[in-house]
Each structure stands twice: as structure tokens, then as C-alpha cells.
N, CA and C of each residue as an Amber inpcrd file, in Angstrom:
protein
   645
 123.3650000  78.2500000  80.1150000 122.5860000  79.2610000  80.8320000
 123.4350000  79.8560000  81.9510000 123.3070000  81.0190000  82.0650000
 124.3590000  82.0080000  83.1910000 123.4900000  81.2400000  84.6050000
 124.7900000  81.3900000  85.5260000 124.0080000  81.1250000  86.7770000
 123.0960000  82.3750000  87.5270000 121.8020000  81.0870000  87.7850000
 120.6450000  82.2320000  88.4050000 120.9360000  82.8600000  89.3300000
 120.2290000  83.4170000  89.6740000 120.5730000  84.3850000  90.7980000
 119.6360000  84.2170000  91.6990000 120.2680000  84.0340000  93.2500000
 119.4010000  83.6540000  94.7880000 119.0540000  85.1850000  95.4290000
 117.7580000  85.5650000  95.2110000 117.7870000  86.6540000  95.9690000
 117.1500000  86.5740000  97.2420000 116.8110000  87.3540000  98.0970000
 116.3400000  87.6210000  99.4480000 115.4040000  88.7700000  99.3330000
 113.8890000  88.0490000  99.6020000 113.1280000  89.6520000  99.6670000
 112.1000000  89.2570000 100.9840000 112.2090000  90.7750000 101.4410000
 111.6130000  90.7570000 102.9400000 110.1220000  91.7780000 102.4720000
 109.6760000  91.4210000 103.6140000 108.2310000  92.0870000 103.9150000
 108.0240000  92.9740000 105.0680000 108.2040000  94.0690000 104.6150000
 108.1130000  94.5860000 106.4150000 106.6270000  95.1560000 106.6720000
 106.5770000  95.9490000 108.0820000 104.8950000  96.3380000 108.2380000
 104.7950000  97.8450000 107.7930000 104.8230000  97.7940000 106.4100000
 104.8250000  99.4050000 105.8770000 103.3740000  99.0010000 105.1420000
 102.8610000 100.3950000 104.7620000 101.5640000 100.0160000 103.8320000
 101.8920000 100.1760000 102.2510000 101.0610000  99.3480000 101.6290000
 101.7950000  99.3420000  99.9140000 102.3850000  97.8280000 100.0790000
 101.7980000  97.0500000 100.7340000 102.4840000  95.5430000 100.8850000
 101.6830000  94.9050000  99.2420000 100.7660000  94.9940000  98.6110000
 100.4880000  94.5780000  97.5140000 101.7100000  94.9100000  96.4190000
 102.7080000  95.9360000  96.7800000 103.6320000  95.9410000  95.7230000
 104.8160000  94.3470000  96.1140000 104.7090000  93.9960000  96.9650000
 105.5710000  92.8950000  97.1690000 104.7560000  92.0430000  96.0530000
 103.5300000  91.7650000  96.2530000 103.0960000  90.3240000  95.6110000
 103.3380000  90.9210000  94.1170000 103.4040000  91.8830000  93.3940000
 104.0050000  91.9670000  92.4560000 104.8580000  91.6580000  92.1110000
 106.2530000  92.2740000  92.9420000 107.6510000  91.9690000  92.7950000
 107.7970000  90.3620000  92.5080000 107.5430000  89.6870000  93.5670000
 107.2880000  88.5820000  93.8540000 106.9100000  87.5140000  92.5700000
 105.9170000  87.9220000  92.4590000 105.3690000  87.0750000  91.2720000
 106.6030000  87.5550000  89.7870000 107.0390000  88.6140000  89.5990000
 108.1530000  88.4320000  88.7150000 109.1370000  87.7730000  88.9320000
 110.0160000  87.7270000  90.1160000 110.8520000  87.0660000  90.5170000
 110.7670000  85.7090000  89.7960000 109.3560000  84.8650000  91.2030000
 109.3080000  84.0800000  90.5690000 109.0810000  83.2780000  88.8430000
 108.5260000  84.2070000  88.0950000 108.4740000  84.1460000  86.4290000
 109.5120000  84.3740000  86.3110000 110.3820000  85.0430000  86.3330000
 112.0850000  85.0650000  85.8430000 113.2530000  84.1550000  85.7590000
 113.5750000  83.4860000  84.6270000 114.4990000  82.0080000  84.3730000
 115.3640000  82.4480000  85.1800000 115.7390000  83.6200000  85.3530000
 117.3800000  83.9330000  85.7000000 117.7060000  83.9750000  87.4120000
 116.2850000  84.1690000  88.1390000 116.0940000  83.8270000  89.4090000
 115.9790000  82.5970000  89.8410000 116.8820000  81.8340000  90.4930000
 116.9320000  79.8290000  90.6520000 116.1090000  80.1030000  92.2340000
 116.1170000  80.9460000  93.0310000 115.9160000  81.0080000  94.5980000
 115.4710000  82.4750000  95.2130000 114.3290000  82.2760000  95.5520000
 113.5420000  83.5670000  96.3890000 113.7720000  83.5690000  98.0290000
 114.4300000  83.9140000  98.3860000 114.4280000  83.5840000 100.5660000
 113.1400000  84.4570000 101.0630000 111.7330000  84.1510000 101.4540000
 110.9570000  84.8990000 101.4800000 111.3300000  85.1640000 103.0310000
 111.3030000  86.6870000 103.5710000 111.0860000  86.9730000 104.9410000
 109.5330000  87.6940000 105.0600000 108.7710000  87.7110000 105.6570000
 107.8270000  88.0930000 105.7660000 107.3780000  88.3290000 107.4630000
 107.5210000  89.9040000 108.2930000 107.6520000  90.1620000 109.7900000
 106.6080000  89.8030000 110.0050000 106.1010000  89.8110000 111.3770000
 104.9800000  90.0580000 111.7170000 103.9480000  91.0330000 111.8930000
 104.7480000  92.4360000 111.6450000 103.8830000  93.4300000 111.2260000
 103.5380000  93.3600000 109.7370000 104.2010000  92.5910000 108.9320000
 104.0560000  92.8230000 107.8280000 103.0840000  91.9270000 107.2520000
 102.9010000  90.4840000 108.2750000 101.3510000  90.3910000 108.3490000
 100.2820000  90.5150000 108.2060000 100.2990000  91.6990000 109.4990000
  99.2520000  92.4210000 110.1440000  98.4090000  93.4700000 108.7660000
 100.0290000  93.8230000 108.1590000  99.4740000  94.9530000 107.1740000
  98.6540000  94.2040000 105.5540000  99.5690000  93.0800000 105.5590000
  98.9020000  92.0130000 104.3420000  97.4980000  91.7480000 104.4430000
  97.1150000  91.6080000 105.5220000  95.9940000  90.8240000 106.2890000
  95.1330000  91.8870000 106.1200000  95.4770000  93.1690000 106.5270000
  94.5170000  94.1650000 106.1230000  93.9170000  94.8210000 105.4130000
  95.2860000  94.7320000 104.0670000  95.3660000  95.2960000 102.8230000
  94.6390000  94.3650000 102.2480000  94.5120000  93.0390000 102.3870000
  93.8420000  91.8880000 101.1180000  92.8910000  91.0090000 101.8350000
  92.3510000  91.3710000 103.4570000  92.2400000  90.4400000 104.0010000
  92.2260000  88.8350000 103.9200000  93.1570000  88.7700000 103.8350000
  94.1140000  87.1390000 103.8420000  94.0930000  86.7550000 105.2410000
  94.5530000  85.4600000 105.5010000  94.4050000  85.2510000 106.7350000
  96.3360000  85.7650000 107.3510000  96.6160000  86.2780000 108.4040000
  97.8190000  86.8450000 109.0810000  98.3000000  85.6000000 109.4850000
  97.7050000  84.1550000 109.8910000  98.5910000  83.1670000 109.7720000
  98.6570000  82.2540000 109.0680000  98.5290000  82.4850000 107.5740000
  98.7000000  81.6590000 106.6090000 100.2700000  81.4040000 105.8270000
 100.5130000  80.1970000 105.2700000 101.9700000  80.3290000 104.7250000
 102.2320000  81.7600000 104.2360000 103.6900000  81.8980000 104.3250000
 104.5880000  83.5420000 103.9050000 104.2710000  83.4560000 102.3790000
 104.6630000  83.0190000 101.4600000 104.4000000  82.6250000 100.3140000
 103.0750000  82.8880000  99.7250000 101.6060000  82.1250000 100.4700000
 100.3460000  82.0970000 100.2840000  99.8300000  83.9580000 100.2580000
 100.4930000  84.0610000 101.4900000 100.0700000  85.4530000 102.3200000
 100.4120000  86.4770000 101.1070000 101.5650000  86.7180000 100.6710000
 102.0020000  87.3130000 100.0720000 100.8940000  87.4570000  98.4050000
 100.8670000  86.3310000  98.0180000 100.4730000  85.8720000  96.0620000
  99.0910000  85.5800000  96.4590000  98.4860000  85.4830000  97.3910000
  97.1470000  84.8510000  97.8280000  96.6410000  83.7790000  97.0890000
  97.7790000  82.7710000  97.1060000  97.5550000  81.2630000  96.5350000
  98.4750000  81.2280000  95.2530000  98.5750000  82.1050000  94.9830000
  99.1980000  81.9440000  93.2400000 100.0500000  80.9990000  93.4690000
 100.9100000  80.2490000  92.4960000 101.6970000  79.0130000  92.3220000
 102.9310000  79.8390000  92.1650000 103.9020000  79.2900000  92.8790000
 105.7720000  79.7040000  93.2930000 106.2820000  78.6510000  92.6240000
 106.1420000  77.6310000  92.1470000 106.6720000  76.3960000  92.1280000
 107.9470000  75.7780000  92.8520000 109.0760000  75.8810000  92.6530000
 110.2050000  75.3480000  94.0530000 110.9130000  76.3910000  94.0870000
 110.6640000  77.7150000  93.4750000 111.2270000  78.5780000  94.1620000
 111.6460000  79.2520000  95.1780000 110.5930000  79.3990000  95.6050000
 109.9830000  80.3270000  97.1500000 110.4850000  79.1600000  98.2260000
 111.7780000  80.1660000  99.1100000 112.0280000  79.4000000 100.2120000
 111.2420000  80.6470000 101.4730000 110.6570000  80.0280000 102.2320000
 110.3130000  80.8600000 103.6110000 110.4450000  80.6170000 104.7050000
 111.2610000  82.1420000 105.4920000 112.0510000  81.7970000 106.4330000
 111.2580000  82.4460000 107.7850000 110.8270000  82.0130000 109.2590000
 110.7900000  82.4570000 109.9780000 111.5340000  84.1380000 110.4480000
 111.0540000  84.7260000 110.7710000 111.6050000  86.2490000 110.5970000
 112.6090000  86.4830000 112.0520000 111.4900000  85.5150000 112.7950000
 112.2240000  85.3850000 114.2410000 113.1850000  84.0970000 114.7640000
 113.5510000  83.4700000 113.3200000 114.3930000  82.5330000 113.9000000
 116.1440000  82.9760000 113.3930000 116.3170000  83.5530000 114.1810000
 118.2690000  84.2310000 113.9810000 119.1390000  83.5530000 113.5110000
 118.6850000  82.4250000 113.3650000 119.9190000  80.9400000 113.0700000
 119.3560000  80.8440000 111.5730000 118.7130000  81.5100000 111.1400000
 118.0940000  80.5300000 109.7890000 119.6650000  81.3410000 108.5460000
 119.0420000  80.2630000 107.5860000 120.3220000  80.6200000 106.5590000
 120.9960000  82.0350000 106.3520000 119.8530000  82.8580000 106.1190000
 120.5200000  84.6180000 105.3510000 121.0480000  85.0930000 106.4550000
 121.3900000  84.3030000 107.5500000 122.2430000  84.7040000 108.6190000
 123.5480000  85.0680000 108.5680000 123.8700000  83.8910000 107.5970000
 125.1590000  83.6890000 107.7790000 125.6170000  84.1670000 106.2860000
 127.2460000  85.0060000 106.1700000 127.5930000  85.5890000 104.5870000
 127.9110000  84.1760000 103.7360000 128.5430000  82.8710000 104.5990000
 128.6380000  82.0650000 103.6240000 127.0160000  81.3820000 102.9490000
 125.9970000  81.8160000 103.3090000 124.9250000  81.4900000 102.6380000
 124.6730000  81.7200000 101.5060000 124.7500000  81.4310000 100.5100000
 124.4880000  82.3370000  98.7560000 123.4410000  82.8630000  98.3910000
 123.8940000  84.1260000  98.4550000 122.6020000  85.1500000  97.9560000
 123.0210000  86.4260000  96.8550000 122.5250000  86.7870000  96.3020000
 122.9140000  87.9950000  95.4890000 122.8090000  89.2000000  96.0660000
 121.7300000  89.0800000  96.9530000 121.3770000  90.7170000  97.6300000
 120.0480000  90.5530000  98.1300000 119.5570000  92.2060000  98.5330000
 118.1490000  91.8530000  99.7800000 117.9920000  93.0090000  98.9220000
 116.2770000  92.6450000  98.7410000 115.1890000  93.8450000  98.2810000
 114.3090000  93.9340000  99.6000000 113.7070000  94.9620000 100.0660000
 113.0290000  94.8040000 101.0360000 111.6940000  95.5420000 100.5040000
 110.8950000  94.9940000 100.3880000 109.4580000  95.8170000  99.4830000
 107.9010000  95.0220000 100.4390000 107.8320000  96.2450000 101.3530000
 107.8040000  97.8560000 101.5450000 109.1300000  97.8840000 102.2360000
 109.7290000  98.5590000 102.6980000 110.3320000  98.7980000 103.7730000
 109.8320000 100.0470000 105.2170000 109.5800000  98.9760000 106.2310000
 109.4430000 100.1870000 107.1050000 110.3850000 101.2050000 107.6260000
 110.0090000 102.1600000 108.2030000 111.3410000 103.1200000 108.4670000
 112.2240000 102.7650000 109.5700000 111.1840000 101.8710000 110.7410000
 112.1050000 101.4830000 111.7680000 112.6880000 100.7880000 111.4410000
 112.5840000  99.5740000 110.4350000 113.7910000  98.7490000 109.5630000
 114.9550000  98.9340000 109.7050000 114.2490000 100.1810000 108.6950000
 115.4100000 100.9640000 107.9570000 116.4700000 101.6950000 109.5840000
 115.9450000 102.0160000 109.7290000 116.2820000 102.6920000 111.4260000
 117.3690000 101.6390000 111.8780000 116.6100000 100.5110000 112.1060000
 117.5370000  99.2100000 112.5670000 118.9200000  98.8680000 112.2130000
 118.4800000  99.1570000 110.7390000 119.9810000  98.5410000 109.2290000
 120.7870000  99.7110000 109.7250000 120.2560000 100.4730000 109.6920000
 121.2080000 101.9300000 109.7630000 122.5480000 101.8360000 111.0390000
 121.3050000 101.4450000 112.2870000 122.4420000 101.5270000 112.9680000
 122.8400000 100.2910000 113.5950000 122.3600000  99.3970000 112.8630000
 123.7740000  97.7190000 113.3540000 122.3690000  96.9650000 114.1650000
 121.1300000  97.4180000 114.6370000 120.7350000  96.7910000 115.2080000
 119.6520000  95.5030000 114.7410000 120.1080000  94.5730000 114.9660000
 119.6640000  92.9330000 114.3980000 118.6740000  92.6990000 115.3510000
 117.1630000  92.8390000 115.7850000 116.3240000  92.0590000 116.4970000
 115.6640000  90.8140000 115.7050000 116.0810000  90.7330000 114.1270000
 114.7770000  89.6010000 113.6580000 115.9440000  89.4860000 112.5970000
 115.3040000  88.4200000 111.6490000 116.2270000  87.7470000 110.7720000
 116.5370000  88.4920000 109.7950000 115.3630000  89.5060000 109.3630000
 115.5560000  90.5200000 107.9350000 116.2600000  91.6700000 108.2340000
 116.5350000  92.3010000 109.6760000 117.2940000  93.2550000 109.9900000
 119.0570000  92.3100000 109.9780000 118.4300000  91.4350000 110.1950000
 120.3840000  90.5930000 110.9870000 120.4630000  90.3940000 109.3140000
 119.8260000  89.7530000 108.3510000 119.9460000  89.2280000 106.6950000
 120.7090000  90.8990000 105.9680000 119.6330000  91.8390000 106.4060000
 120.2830000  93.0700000 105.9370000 121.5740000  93.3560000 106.5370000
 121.7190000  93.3720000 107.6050000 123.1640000  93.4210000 107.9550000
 124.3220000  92.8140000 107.5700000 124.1290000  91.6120000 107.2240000
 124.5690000  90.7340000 106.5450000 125.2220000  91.3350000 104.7890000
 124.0370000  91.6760000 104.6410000 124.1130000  92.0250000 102.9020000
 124.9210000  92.8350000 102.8670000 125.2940000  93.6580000 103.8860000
 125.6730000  94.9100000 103.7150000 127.7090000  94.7390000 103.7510000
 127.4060000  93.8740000 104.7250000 129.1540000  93.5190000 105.3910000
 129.5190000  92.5410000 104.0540000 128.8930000  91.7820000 103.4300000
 129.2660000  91.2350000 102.5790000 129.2780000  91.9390000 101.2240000
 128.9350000  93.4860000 101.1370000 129.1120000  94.2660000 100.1880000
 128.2410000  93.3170000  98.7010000 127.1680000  93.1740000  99.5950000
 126.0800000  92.7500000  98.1310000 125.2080000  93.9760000  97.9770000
 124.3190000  94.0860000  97.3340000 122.6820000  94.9510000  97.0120000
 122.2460000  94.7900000  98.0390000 121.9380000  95.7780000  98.7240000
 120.7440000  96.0990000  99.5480000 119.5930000  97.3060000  99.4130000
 118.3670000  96.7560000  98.9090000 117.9150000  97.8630000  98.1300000
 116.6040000  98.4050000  99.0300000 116.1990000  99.0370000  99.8750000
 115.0820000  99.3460000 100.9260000 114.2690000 100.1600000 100.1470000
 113.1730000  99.8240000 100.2490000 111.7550000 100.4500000  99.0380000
 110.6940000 100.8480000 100.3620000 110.9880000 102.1880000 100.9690000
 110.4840000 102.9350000 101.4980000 109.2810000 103.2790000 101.3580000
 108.1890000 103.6710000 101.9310000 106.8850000 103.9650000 101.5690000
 106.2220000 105.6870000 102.4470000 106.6910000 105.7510000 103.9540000
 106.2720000 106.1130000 104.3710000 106.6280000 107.9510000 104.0850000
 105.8180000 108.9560000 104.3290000 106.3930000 110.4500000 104.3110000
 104.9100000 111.2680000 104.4930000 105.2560000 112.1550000 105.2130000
 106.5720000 112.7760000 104.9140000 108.2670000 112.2600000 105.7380000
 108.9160000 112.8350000 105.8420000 110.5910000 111.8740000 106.5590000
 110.7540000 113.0330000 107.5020000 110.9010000 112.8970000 109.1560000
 111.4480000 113.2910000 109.5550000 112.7800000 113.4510000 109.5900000
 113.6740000 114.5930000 110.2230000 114.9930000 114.6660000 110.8060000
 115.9110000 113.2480000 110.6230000 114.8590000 112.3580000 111.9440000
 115.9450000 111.2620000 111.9950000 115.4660000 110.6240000 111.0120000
 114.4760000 110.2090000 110.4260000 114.2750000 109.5120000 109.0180000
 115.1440000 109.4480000 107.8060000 115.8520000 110.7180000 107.9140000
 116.1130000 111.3010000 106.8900000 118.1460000 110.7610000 107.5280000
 118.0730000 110.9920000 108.3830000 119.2650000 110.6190000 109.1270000
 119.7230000 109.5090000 109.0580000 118.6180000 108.4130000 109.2330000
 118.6480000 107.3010000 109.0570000 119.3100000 106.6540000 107.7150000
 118.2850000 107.2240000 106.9770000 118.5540000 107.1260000 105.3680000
 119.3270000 107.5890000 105.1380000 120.3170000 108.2690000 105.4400000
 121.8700000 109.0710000 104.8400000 122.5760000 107.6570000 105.4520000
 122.1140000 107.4000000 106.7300000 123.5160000 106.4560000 107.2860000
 123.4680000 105.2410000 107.0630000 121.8690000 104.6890000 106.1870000
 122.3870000 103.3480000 105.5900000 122.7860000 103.4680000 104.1850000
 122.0760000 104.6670000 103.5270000 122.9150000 104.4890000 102.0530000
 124.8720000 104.8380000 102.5130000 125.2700000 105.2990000 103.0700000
 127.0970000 105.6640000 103.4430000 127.2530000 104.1320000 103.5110000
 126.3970000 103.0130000 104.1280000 126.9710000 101.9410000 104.4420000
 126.7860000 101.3850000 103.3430000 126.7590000 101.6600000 102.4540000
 125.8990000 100.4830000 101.4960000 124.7000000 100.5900000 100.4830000
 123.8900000 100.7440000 101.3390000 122.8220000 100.4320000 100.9120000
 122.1280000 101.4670000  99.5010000 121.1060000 100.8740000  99.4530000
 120.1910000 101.7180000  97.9710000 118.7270000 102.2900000  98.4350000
 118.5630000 103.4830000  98.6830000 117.5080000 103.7940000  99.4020000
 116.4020000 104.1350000  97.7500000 115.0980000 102.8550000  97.5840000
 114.1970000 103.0760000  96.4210000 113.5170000 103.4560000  96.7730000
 112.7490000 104.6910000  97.3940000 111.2730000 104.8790000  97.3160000
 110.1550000 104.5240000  96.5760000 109.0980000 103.8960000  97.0570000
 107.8740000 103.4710000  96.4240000 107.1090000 104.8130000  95.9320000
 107.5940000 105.3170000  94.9750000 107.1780000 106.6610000  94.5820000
 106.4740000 106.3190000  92.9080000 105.4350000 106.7460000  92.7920000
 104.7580000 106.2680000  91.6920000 105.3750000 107.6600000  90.4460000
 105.6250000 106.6580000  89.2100000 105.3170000 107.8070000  88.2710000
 104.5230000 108.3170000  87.8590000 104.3370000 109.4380000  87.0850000
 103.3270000 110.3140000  86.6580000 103.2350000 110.9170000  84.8690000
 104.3270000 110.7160000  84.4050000 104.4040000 110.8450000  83.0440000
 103.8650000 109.8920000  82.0220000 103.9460000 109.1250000  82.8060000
 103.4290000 107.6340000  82.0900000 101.9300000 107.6580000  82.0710000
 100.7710000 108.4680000  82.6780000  99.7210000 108.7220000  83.0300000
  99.0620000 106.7600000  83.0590000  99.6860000 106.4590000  84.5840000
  98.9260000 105.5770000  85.1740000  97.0960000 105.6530000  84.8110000
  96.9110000 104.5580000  83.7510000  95.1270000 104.4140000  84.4470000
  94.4020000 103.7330000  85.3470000  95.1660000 102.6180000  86.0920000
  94.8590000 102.0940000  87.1450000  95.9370000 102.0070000  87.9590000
  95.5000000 101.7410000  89.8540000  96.5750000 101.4180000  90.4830000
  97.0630000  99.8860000  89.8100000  96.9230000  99.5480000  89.9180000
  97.7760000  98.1550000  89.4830000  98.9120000  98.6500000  87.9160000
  98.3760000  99.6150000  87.6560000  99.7620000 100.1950000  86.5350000
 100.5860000 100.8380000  87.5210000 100.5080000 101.2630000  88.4040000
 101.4370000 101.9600000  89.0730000 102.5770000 100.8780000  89.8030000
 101.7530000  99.7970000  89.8240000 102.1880000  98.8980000  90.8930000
 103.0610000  97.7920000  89.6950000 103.2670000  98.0450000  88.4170000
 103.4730000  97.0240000  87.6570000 104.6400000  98.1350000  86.9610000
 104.1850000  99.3300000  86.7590000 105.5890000 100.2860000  86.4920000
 106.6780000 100.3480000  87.2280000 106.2210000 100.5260000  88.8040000
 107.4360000 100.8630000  89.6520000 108.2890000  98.8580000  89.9590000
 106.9660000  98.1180000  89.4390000 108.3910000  96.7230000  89.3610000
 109.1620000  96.7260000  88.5330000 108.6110000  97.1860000  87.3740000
 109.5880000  96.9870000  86.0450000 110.8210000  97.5740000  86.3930000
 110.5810000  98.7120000  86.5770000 111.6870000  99.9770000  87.0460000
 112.6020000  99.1790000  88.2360000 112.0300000  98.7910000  89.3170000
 113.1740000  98.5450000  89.9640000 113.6440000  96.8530000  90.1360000
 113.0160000  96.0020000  89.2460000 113.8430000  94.9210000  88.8720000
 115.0050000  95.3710000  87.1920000 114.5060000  96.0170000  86.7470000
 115.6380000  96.9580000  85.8150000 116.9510000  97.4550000  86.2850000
 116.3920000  97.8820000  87.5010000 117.7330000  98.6470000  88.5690000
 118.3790000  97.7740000  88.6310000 118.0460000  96.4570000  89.0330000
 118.9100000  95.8830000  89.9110000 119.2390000  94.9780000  89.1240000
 119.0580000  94.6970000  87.6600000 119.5430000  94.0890000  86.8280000
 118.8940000  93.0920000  86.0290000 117.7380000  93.0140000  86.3180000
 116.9360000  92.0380000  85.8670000 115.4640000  92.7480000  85.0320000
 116.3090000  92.9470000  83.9750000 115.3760000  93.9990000  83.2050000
 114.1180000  93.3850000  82.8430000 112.9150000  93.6030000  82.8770000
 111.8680000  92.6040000  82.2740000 110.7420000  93.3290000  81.3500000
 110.0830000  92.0690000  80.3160000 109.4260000  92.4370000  79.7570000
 108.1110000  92.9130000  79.9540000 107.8060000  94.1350000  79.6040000
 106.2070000  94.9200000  79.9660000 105.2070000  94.4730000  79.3440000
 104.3680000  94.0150000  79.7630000 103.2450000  93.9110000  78.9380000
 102.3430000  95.4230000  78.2960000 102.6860000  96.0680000  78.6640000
 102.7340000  97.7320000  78.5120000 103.4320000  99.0880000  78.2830000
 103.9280000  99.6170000  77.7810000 104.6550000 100.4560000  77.6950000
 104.3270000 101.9450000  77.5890000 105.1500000 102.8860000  78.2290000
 104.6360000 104.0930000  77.3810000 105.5380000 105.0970000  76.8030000
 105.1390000 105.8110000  75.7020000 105.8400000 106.1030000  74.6950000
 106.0530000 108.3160000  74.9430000 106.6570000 108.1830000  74.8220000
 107.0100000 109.8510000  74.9530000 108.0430000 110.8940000  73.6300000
 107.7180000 111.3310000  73.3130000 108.6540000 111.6200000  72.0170000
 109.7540000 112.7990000  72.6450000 109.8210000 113.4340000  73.9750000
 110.6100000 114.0010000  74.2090000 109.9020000 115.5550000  73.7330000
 108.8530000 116.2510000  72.9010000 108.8050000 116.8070000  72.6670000
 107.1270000 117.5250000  73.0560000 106.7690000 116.7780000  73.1280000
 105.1510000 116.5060000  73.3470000 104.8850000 117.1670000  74.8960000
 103.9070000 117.7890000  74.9630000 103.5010000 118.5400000  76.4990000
 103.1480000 117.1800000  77.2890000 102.9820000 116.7180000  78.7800000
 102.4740000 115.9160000  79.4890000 101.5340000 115.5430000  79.1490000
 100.6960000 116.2770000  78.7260000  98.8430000 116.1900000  78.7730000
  99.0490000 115.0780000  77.5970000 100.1400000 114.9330000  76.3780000
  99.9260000 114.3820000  75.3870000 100.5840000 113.2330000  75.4540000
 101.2760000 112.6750000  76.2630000 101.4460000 111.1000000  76.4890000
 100.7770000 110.4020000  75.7560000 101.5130000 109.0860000  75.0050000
 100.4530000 107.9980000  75.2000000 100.6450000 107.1880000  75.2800000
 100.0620000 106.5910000  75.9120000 100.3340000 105.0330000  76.6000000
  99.8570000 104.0570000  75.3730000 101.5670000 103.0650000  74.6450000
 101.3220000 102.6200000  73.6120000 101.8390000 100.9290000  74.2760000
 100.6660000 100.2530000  73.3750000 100.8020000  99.3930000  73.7430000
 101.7770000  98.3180000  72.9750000 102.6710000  97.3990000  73.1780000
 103.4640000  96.0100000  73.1710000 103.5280000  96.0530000  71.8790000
 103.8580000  95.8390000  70.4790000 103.3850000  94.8590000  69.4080000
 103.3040000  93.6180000  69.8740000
């Protein structure tokens, strides 16, 4: 078996935090993933807590899957403790997904500034020339938003927007939220299987999509 791969995924206080417990829960289903580093801020909490009302001080892990089973995957790291592992480049990791990402994050990564462990972890990722992939939510983008985002992708980074598709004619949110994982654990190399698919012949008007299902 190829060696798994240790990734790092953060939680920041953007809204669309239910797309993490997606991500998440693939990760963890995926043989090829041995190690999850969960960061989870304290705004990102605040926004979990609101979005699912969960409790805001319950395990990072819990908060996130709302109980679902991680088995020894899921490591979780204090956001505010600077010393913890994804600190340091000799720590082994493959790269940082950050799903949502907020913009001040992003703001942070951009320009060097480390106040918490997932900004200092991203910094990290970046000097060590791994994946750093920021899954944006918020817009419209101001000036400096937009500024921002030019000067962490120059460094590095992979700017994903949480941008839903539309060809695929989503029938529920939770398809939207199960398309845009597929898609960007695909990106990043870890292609996975859909329980859904949809089919397009290239020739067919929009209106005529159809969403075909698995054999």
C-alpha cells in the first residue's frame, strides 16, 4: 500500500462551515489518508454552533461530524496553542485545506501574519512549498480582498472558492455540498467515488441535463 497521506484541515469563522463536516467525513473514509490535524478557531465555533446548533464547546472533531465516528484518525489541535505540531516544517504533513476559509485568514497568510496555529500551520505550508488550498466563501471581494488573494496565490497558495455548480442541476443543498467535495478532493489528488453522478453529452441544452445515477 502507497504511503497515506497526513493532511491538515482548518476551520475558520466563515459561513458554509457544514461543507467542512463533509470534507471531513471523506477524509476520514479514505484508505489513503493515515492522519487528519483538525484545527478548528474560535470563530469557527461560533459559526458551527450556529449553523447546526451544536454545542461551541464541544470536542473539534464532535463539533465538526456532530458525533459521527473518526476512528484514530482525527488528531485535534488547539488553534491557540503556537507550539503544537503543524508548527513546525519538520512535522509530516502533505498540505493544509482550509474549508471555509475566512478572508481575514486569508488576509493573515497573505501577509506573514501568524496570530493562531492555522495562520502560523499555513505559513508553514507555504515555506515548505506543500498545498495550501483556502476555500473561500465570502463575496462579493473587495479591492483588498482581491489583493489579498493575488498575494497568497504568488506565494503559493491555491485560492478554491466554495462556489456551487450549476450544470449538474443540484436537487438538494447537500448535492451541492457533496459535488463541490468530490471536485476538490479530486484537485488535490484524492479522487473519490460518487455515489451520484451527472451525465452531460456535450451537446444537449442545460435545461436537458440528467442527473444519472452510479450502476
Amino acid at each position: 500500500m502507497a504511503e497515506q497521506r497526513c493532511i491538515t484541515l482548518a476551520v475558520t469563522g466563515a459561513g458554509g462551515t457544514r461543507m467542512a463536516r463533509f470534507v471531513l467525513e471523506a477524509l476520514v473514509r479514505d484508505e489513503r489518508v493515515g492522519r487528519i490535524d483538525l484545527l478548528v478557531s474560535q470563530a469557527g465555533r461560533q459559526l458551527i454552533a450556529h449553523e447546526t446548533g451544536r454545542d461551541p464547546d464541544g470536542p473539534a472533531a464532535d463539533l465538526v461530524l456532530g458525533g459521527r465516528p473518526t476512528g484514530d484518525k482525527v488528531v485535534a489541535w488547539d488553534p491557540d496553542d503556537l507550539a503544537g505540531g503543524p508548527t513546525s516544517g519538520s512535522y509530516p504533513s502533505w498540505g493544509m485545506l482550509l474549508v471555509p476559509c475566512a478572508l481575514g485568514v486569508a488576509a493573515r497568510i497573505a501577509n506573514g501574519t501568524a496570530n493562531t496555529l492555522i495562520e502560523r500551520a499555513a505559513d508553514v505550508t507555504l515555506k515548505e512549498r506543500r498545498p495550501l488550498v483556502l476555500c473561500v466563501r465570502e463575496t462579493p471581494f473587495n479591492l483588498i480582498h482581491l489583493r489579498n488573494l493575488t498575494q497568497v496565490t504568488e506565494a503559493g497558495a491555491i485560492v478554491y472558492p466554495m462556489i456551487p455548480t450549476f450544470y449538474n442541476i443540484p436537487r438538494t443543498v447537500d448535492d451541492f455540498y457533496e459535488e463541490f467535495t468530490v471536485r476538490l478532493l479530486g484537485f488535490v489528488g484524492l479522487p473519490q467515488q460518487q455515489s451520484a453522478y451527472y451525465a452531460y453529452s456535450g451537446t444537449e441544452s442545460p435545461a436537458h441535463h440528467d442527473r444519472a445515477e452510479q450502476p
